[in-house]
C-alpha positions in Angstrom: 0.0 0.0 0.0 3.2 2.0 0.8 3.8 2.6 -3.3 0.7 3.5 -4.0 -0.1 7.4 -4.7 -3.1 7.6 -2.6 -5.5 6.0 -0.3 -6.8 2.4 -0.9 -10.0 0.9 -0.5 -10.0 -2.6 0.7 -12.2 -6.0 0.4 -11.5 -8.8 2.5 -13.6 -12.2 2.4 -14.1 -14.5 5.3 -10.6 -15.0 7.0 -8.9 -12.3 4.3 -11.8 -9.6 6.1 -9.9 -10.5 9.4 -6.7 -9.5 7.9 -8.0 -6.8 6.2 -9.5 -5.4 9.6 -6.3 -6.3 11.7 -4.5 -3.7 8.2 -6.5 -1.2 9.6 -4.0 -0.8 12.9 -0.9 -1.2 10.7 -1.3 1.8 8.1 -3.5 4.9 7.3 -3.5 4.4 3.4 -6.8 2.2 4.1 -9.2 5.1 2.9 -12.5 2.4 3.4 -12.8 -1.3 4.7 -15.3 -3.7 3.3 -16.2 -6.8 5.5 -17.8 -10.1 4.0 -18.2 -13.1 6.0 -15.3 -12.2 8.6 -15.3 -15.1 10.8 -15.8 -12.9 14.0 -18.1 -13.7 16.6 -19.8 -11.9 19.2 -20.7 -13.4 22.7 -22.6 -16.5 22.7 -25.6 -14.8 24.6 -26.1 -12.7 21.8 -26.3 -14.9 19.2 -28.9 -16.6 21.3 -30.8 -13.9 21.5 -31.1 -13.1 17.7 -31.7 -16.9 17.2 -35.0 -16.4 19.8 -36.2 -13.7 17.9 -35.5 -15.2 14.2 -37.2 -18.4 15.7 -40.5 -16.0 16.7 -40.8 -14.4 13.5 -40.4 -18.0 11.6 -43.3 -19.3 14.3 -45.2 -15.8 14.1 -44.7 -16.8 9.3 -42.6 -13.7 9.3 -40.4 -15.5 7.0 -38.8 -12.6 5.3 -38.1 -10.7 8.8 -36.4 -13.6 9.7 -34.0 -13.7 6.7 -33.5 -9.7 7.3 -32.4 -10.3 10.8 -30.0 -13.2 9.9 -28.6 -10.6 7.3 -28.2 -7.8 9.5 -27.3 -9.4 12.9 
């Protein structure tokens, strides 16, 4: 990133989005950071908690709320 002339904008995919965050400490040329499927995990509580409310909006036939929340959270 050093030789390039200006800031760069970076993609990283599952494991390559953990090294593309952990990037972020090492340099300022990162201008923007793009995150798919980063294996990172937040408490297990949590995701218990969005699992209770996707499995009340699949009961409730909110199928599509359910999908959005899986998305999103």
């Amino acid at each position: 990133m050093k030789a390039l002339p200006g800031p760069v904008h970076v993609l990283g995919h599952s494991y390559g989005g953990v090294s593309a965050l952990e990037a972020t400490f090492l340099t300022p040329a990162i201008a923007s950071l793009i995150l798919y499927e980063p294996p990172l995990h937040d408490p297990a509580d949590r995701n218990l908690a969005v699992a209770a409310r996707m499995e009340r909006l699949i009961a409730s036939g909110d199928r599509d709320q359910a999908a959005s929340l899986f998305m999103t959270e």
